[in-house]
C-alpha positions, 0 to 999 in steps of 0.5 A: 803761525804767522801773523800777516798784513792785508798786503801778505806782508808779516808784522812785527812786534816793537819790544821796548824794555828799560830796566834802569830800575831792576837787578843788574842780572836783569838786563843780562837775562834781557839781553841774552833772551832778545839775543836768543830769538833774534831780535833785531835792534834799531836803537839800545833797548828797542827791538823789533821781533817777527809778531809769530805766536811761538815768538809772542810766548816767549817775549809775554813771559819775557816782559812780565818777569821785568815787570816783576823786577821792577823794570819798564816794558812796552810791545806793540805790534806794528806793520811796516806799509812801505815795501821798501822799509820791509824789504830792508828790515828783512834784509837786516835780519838776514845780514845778521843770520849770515854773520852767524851762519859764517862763523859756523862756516868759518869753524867748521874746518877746524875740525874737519883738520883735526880729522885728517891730522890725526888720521894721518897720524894713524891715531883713529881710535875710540877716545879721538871718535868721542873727542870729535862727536863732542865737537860736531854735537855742539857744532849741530846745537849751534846751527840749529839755535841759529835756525831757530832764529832765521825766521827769513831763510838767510841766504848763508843757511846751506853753506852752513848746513853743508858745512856741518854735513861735511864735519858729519860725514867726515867723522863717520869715515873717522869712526870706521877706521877706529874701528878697522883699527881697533877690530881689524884682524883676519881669521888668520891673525894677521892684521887687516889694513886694508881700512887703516890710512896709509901712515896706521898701514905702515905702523900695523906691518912693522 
C-alpha cells in the first residue's frame, strides 16, 4: 500500500546515509541494497525512495544495521507539492527503469542467436535445451528484479517483457526439435524429419 498526499500525489522517503565511520563492506551493502530498490539519487549518500510500506521495511532494517556499524543515517518522508517537480522525479525514475529495461532488451538477441545458430547447425539436443534454459532463467530473474523496482510503470517494460517472451517461446520450439531429434523414429525404423531443421533433415538421411 501506498502512502499518498492530500492532492493524490505518493511521498517520498528522503534516506540519508554516511558511513565514513563504519566497515568498508558497509558502504557496499549500502550502495548495493539502495540499488536494489531503486533508489534514486539526488546528490552522494541522499536518495529518494517511494514512501510504500514494503519499501519503508526494507530501508528500517537498512538504517539499523548502519547504525550498529557505526554509521550515520536520517529518513524523512517528504511531499513534493509542486506537480512539476513531482512529474520529474518520477520521470527520473523511470528514465532509470528504461535504461534497465534496455539492457534486457539489448541482450536478449543474443540468445535468440544462438538458437537459430545452433538449429541451423542440427545441434538440438538436450544439453544445448539446458545451456539455453539457463540463459533465459536468469534473463527472467533479471526482469522480475527490475520490475520489483519500477514502481512507476516505466514505458520500456513491454518491449522488455516482449523481448523475453520472445527468448521463451523460442527456446520452447528449440526444446521440440531436441526432442523430434532425439525421440524421432516411425514404428518402421526410419528416421522422422519431418520436426528436424532443414540442416539436422539433411544429417538424419545421409
Amino acid at each position: 500500500m501506498s502512502s499518498e498526499t492530500a492532492v493524490g500525489r505518493e511521498r517520498f522517503l528522503l534516506v540519508s546515509v554516511s558511513t565514513a565511520d563504519a566497515p568498508a563492506a558497509t558502504r557496499v551493502r549500502v550502495w548495493r541494497k539502495l540499488r536494489s530498490l531503486g533508489a534514486l539519487y539526488l546528490q552522494q549518500s541522499v536518495c529518494l525512495l517511494p514512501d510504500r510500506e514494503a519499501v519503508r521495511r526494507q530501508v528500517a532494517r537498512l538504517l539499523a544495521s548502519v547504525r550498529a556499524d557505526g554509521g550515520t543515517v536520517r529518513q524523512l518522508t517528504v511531499d513534493i507539492t509542486d506537480a512539476t517537480e513531482y512529474a520529474q522525479l518520477i520521470g527520473e525514475f523511470n528514465t532509470e527503469r528504461d535504461v534497465e529495461y534496455g539492457e534486457v532488451v539489448e541482450r536478449a538477441p543474443d540468445l535468440l542467436k544462438e538458437l537459430e545458430t545452433e538449429t541451423a547447425r542440427g545441434n538440438a539436443t538436450y544439453a544445448e535445451v539446458e545451456e539455453s534454459e539457463a540463459d533465459l532463467e536468469r534473463f527472467e530473474k533479471w526482469l522480475a528484479k527490475i520490475a520489483v523496482r519500477d514502481y512507476f510503470h516505466a514505458p520500456g517494460g513491454p518491449a522488455a517483457r516482449e523481448a523475453v517472451e520472445r527468448c521463451r517461446a523460442a527456446l520452447a520450439a528449440f526444446e521440440d526439435a531436441a526432442i523430434a531429434a532425439q525421440d524421432g523414429t516411425h514404428a518402421g525404423g526410419h528416421p522422422d524429419t519431418s520436426a528436424l531443421p532443414a540442416s539436422a533433415t539433411l544429417r538424419a538421411v545421409e
